[in-house]
C-alpha positions in Angstrom: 0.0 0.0 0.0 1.0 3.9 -0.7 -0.2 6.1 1.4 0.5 9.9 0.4 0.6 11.8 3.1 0.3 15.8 3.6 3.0 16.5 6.7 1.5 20.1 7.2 3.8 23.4 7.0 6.3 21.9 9.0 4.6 22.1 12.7 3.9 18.5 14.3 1.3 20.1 16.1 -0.1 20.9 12.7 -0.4 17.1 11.3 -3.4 15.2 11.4 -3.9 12.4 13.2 -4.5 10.3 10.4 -1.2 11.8 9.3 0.7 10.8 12.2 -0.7 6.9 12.6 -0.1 6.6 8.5 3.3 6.9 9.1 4.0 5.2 12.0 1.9 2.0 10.8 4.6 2.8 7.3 7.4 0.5 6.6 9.3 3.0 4.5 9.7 6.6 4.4 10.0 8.6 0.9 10.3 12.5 0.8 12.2 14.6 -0.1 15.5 15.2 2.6 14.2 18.6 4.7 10.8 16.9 5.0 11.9 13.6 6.6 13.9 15.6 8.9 10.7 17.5 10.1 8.8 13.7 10.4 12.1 12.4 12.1 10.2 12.0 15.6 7.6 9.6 14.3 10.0 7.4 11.7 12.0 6.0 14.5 14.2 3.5 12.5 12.4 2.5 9.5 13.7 2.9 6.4 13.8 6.1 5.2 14.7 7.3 1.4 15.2 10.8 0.9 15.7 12.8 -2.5 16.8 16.5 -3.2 15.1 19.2 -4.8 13.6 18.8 -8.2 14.0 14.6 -8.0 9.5 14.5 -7.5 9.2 12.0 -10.3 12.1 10.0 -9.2 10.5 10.1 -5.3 7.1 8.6 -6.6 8.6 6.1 -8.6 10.6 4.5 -5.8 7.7 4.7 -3.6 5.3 2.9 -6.5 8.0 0.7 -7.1 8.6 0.0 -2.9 4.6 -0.2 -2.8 4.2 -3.1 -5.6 7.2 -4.9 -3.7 4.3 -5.4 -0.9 5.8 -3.0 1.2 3.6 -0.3 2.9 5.4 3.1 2.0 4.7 6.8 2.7 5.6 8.6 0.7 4.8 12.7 2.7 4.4 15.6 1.2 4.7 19.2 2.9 1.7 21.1 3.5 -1.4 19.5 1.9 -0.4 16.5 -0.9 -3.3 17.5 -3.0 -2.0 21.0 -3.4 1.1 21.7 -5.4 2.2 18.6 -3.3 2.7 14.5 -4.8 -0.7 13.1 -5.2 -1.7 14.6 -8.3 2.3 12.8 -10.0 1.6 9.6 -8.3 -1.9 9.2 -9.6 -0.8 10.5 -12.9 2.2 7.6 -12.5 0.2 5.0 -11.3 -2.7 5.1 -13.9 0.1 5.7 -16.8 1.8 2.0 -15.6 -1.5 0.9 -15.2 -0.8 -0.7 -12.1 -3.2 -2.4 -9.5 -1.8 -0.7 -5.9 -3.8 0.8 -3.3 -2.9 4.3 -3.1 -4.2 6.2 0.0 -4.5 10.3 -0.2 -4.3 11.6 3.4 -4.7 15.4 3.6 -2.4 17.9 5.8 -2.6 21.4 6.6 -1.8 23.5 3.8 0.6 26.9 4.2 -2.1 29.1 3.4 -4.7 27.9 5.9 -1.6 27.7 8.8 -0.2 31.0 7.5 -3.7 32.5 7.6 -4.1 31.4 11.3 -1.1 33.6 12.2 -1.7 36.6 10.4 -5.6 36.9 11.9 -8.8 35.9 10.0 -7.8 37.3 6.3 -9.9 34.2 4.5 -13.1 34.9 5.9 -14.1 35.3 2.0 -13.4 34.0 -1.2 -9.6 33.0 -1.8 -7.6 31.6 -4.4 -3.9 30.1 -4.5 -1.4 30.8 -7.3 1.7 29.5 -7.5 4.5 32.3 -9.1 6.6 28.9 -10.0 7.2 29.1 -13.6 9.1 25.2 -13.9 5.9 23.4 -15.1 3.3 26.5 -15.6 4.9 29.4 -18.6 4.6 32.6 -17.0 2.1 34.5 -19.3 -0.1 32.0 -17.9 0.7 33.1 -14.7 -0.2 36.7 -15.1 -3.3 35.5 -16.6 -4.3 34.1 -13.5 -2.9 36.9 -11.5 -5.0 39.6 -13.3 -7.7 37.6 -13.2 -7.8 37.1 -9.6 -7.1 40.7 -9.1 -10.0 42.0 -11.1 -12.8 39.4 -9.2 -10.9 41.1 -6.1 -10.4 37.4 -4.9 -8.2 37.4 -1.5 -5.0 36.0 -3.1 -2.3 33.6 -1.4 1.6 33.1 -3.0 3.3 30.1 -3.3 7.1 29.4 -4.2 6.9 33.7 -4.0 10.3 34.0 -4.4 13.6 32.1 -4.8 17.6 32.6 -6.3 16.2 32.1 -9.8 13.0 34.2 -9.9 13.4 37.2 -7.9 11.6 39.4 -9.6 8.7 37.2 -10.2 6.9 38.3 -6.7 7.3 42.1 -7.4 6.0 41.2 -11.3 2.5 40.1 -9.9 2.2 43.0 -7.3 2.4 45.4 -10.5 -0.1 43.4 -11.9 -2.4 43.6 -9.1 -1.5 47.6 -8.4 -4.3 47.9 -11.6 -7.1 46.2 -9.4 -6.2 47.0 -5.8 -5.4 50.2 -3.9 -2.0 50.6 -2.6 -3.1 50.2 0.6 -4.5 47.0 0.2 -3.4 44.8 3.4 -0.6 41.7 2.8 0.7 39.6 5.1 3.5 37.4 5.0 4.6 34.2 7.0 8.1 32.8 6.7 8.1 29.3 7.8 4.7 28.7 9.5 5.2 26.3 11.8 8.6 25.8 12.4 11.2 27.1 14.8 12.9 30.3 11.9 9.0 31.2 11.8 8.4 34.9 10.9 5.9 37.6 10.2 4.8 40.7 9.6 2.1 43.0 7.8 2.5 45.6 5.0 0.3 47.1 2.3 0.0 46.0 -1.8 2.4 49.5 -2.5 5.1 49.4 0.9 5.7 46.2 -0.1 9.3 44.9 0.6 10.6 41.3 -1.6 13.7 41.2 -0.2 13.2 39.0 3.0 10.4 37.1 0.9 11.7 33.1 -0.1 10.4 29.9 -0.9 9.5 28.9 2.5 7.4 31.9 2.5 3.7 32.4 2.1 2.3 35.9 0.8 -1.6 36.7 1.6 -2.9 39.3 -0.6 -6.3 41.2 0.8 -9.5 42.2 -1.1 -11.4 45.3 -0.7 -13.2 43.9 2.7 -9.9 42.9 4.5 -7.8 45.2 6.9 -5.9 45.5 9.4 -6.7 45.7 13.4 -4.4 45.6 16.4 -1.8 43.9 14.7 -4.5 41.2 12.8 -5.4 41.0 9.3 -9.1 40.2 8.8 -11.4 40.0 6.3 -14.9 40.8 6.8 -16.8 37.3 7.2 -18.8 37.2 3.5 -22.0 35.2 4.8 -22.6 38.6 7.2 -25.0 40.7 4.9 -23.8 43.7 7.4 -19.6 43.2 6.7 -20.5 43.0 3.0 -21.8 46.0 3.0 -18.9 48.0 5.1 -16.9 46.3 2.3 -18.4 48.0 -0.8 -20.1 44.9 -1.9 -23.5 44.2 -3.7 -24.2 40.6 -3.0 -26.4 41.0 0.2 -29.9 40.6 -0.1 -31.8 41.6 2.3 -29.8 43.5 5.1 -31.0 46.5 6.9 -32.5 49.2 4.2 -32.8 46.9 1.6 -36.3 45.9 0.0 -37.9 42.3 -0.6 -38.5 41.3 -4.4 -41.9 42.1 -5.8 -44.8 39.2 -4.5 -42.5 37.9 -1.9 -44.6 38.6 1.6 -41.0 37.7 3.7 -40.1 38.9 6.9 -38.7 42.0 6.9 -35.7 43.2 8.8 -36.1 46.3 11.4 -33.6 48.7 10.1 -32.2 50.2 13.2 -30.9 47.2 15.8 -31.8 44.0 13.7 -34.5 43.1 15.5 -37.4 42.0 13.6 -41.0 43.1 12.9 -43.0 41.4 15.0 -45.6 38.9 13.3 -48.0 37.9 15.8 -50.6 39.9 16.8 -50.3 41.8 20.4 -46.4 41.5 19.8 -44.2 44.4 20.4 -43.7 46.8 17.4 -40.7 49.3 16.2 -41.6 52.4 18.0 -41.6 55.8 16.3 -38.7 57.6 17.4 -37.0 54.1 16.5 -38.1 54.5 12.8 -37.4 58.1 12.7 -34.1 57.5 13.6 -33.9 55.6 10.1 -34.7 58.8 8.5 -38.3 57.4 7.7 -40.6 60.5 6.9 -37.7 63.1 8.7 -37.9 65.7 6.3 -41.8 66.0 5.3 -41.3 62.8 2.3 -43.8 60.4 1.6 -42.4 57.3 3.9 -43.8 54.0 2.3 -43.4 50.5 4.9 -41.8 47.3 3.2 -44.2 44.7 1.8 -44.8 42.9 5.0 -48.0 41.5 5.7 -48.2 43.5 8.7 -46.7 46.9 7.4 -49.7 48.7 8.2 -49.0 48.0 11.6 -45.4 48.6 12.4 -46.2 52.3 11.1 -49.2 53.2 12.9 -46.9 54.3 15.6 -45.9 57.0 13.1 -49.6 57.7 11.5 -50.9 58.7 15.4 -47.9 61.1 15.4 -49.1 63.2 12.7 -46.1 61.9 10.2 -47.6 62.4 7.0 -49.2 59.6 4.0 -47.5 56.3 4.2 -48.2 53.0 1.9 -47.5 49.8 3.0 -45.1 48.3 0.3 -42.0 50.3 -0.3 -39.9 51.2 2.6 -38.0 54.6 1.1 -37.5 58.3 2.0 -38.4 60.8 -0.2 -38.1 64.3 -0.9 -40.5 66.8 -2.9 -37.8 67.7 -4.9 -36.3 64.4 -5.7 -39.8 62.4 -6.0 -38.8 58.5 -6.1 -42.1 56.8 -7.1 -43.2 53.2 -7.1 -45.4 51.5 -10.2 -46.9 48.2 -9.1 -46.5 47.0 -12.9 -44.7 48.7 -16.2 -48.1 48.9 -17.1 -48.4 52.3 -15.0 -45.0 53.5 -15.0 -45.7 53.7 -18.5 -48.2 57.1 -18.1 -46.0 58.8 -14.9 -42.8 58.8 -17.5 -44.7 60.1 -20.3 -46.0 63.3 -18.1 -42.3 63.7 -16.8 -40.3 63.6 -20.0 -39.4 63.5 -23.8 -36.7 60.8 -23.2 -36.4 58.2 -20.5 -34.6 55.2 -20.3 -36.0 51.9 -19.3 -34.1 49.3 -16.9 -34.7 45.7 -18.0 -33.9 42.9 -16.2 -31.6 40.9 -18.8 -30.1 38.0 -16.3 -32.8 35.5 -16.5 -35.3 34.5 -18.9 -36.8 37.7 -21.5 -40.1 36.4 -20.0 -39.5 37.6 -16.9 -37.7 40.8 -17.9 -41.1 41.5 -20.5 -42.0 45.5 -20.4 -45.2 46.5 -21.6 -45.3 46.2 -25.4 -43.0 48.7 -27.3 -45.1 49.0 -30.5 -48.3 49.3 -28.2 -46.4 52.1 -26.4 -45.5 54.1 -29.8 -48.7 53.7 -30.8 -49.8 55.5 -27.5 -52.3 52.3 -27.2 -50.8 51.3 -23.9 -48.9 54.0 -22.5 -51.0 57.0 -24.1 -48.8 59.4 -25.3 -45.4 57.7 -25.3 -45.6 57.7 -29.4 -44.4 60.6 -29.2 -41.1 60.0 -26.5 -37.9 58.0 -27.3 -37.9 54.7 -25.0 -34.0 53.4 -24.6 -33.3 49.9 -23.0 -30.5 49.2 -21.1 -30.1 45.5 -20.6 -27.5 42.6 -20.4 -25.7 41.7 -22.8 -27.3 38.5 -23.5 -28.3 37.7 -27.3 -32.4 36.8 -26.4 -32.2 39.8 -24.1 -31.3 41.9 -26.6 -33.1 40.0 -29.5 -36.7 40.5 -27.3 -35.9 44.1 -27.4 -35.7 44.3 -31.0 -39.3 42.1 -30.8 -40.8 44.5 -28.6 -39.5 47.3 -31.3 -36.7 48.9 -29.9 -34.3 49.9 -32.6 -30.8 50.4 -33.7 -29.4 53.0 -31.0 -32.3 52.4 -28.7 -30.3 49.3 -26.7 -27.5 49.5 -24.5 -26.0 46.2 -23.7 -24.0 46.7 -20.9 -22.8 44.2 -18.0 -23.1 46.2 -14.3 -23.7 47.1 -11.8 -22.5 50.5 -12.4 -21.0 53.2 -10.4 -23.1 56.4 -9.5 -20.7 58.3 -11.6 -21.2 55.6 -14.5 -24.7 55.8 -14.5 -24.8 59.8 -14.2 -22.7 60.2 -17.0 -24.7 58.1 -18.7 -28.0 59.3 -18.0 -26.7 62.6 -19.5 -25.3 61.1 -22.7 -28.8 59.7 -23.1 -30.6 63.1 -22.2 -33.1 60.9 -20.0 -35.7 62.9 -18.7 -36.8 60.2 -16.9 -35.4 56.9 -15.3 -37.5 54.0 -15.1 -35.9 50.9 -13.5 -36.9 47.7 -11.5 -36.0 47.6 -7.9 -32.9 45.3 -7.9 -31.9 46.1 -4.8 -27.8 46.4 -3.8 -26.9 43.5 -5.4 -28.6 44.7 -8.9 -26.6 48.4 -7.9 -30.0 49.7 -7.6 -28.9 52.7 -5.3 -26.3 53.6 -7.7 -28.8 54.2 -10.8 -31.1 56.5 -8.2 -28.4 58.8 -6.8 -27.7 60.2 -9.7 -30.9 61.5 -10.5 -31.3 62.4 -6.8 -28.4 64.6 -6.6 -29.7 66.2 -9.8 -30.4 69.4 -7.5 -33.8 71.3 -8.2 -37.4 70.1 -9.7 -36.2 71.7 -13.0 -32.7 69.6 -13.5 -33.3 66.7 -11.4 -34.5 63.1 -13.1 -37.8 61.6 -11.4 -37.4 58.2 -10.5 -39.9 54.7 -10.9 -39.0 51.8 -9.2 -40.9 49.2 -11.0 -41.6 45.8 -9.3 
């Protein structure tokens, strides 16, 4: 039997237990020489085969070779052996020979997650690993993956940063990434995790130094929700709807502030303190200075309640205080000057735009299916049947680009010029720029919430200034 086994980062308190009975129930020992010496305590005398650096092919052989003998062999890898470790050569060996061994995997600690552990918490969210080794993998390859990784804003770990023959190779991908990340984007370095030289320290994507960096070390890259705190590099934990949104990012669904999607009658989420509205009757409700303090109906706006079953309720707090008209199914403040409106179906958002414009530009939902994205019918709408009047304004669509997105606009008769295919969200500066390259009069848009960048395409039109200049919103449903 072969049993490859992952040793961890060089820590015995690191190795598994199923590491550590593996290789004392092993016969023989393969690895390469620096990792038998950190496995010396549980070899003992058995037979131990060590290779130097760049011998991997010639390790697993002798360990296939020991293994079909009848001997049970380990053959250990550092770190984890399924990542840039053996198991992937000895599979590739085994199945090549065609050879009938048993050939156990057993997993190990990898750098990142041991060099993560001493730096803080800075893989609470998505991560990648990228190896800056160019021996098997060409280097243009390698900046693919770099840029690519920079650009999702993926939290990014190093290994083989850094060694005699590739010095620059470390500093290489940091340029790259200086084109996606801030210069004060937090890094952390470990040198050794686990072992008795182990080192460590923090520094920034631009103060960074390459000159103590080396192949034992391990590199940790932040995104745009990582940072640093009393010595500790931590990223904010992605499943907390709350961290995302500290961080700038627009997958939360439904955190405080946001708005259920149209027909769904969830609970809704108090926006000051988390605590929920209450269902049952003869519960405890948010009290009024509590909503105010949310800005609901503080300047004199229209203050509509989410669509919760029992929206009514939670704002007759507000209605006995002499707050002024509320409806219960949008939760949004308002000005006079900046009206934000809400149209149950396109059907009337249709008239509201036509009274508020010559031009306005429709929002279409483009992800899905063209069924569910379906406006009222463009030809109907030009014809003034539907919409009566809008024959006589300019309707543009701004969807994804997806080719039956697009291709229902051209069925519903929009035409060439009249469809932007564009892949957001958007900034607030995108959109406003290109509100005004359109000329839109008026913005009509479903309410896709932060992750569909819905504030984003409202600011604009709300910073617009006075009645005359500003750009009246519909959120459509």
């Amino acid at each position: 039997m072969l049993s490859v086994i992952g040793i961890g980062p060089g820590s015995q308190a690191m190795m598994t237990m199923e590491a550590v009975e593996a290789l004392q129930a092993a016969e023989i020992v393969v690895g390469y020489k620096t990792y038998t010496h950190l496995v010396k305590a549980f070899t003992g005398d058995k037979q131990v085969i060590k290779t130097g650096m760049c011998k991997e092919i010639e390790r697993c052989q002798a360990a296939i070779e020991l293994a079909q003998a009848g001997h049970n062999v380990a053959l250990i890898s550092s770190g984890d052996a399924g990542i840039y470790g053996m198991a992937g050569l000895v599979l590739e060996l085994v199945n090549k020979q065609q050879l009938d061994i048993e050939v156990r995997l057993i997993p190990g600690m990898t750098a990142s997650i041991a060099a993560a552990s001493l730096l803080g918490a800075p893989l609470m969210h998505d991560f990648c690993h990228i190896s800056l080794s160019d021996l098997l993998t060409p280097w243009p390859v390698i900046e693919k993956r770099i840029v690519a990784a920079g650009e999702a804003d993926f939290v990014i770990c190093f290994y083989n940063p850094r060694s005699r023959g590739r010095e620059g190779h470390l500093a290489r991908a940091f340029a790259l990434l200086a084109a996606s990340k801030s210069a004060d984007t937090p890094v952390g370095v470990v040198k050794s995790a686990g072992r008795k030289k182990q080192e460590k320290w923090l520094t920034t994507l631009g103060e960074m130094d390459f000159a103590p960096v080396d192949m034992t070390s391990l590199v940790i890259v932040g995104n745009k929700a990582t940072y640093i705190d009393n010595g500790l590099m931590i990223t904010r934990e992605a499943t907390r709807c709350e961290s995302r949104r500290r961080a700038g990012y627009r997958g939360h669904q439904r955190c405080a502030g946001d708005l259920p999607a149209a027909g769904r009658r969830r609970r809704a989420l108090h926006p000051v303190g988390g605590d929920p509205y209450r269902r049952a009757a003869g519960r405890r409700y948010p009290r009024a200075d509590t909503l105010r303090a949310y800005g609901v109906a503080a300047d004199g706006g229209v203050a509509q309640s989410t669509a919760h079953p029992l929206g009514d309720r939670c704002l007759s707090p507000l209605r006995r205080g002499g707050q002024p008209e509320y409806c219960a199914r949008l939760r949004q403040r308002r000005g006079s000057a900046q009206p934000l409106s809400k149209a149950g179906a396109a059907e009337r958002s249709a008239p509201s735009a036509t009274s508020r414009g010559r031009r306005s530009e429709r929002g279409l939902r483009g992800g899905s299916s063209p069924r569910r994205a379906d406006p009222a019918d463009h030809r109907q709408q030009r014809s003034g049947g539907l919409a009566g009047g809008l024959a006589e304004k300019t309707l543009l669509a701004r969807v994804l680009p997806v080719p039956e997105v697009v291709q229902h606009c051209s069925d519903l008769g929009f035409g060439v010029g009249e469809i932007f295919a564009l892949c957001g969200p958007f900034s607030a500066e995108f959109n406003a720029a290109f509100y005004h390259q359109c000329r839109a009069d008026v913005v009509v848009t479903k309410a896709s919430g932060a992750e569909g960048g819905y504030q984003e395409k409202v600011q604009p039109c709300l910073d617009a200034g006075s009645p005359a200049s500003s750009l009246p919103v519909r959120r459509r449903w």
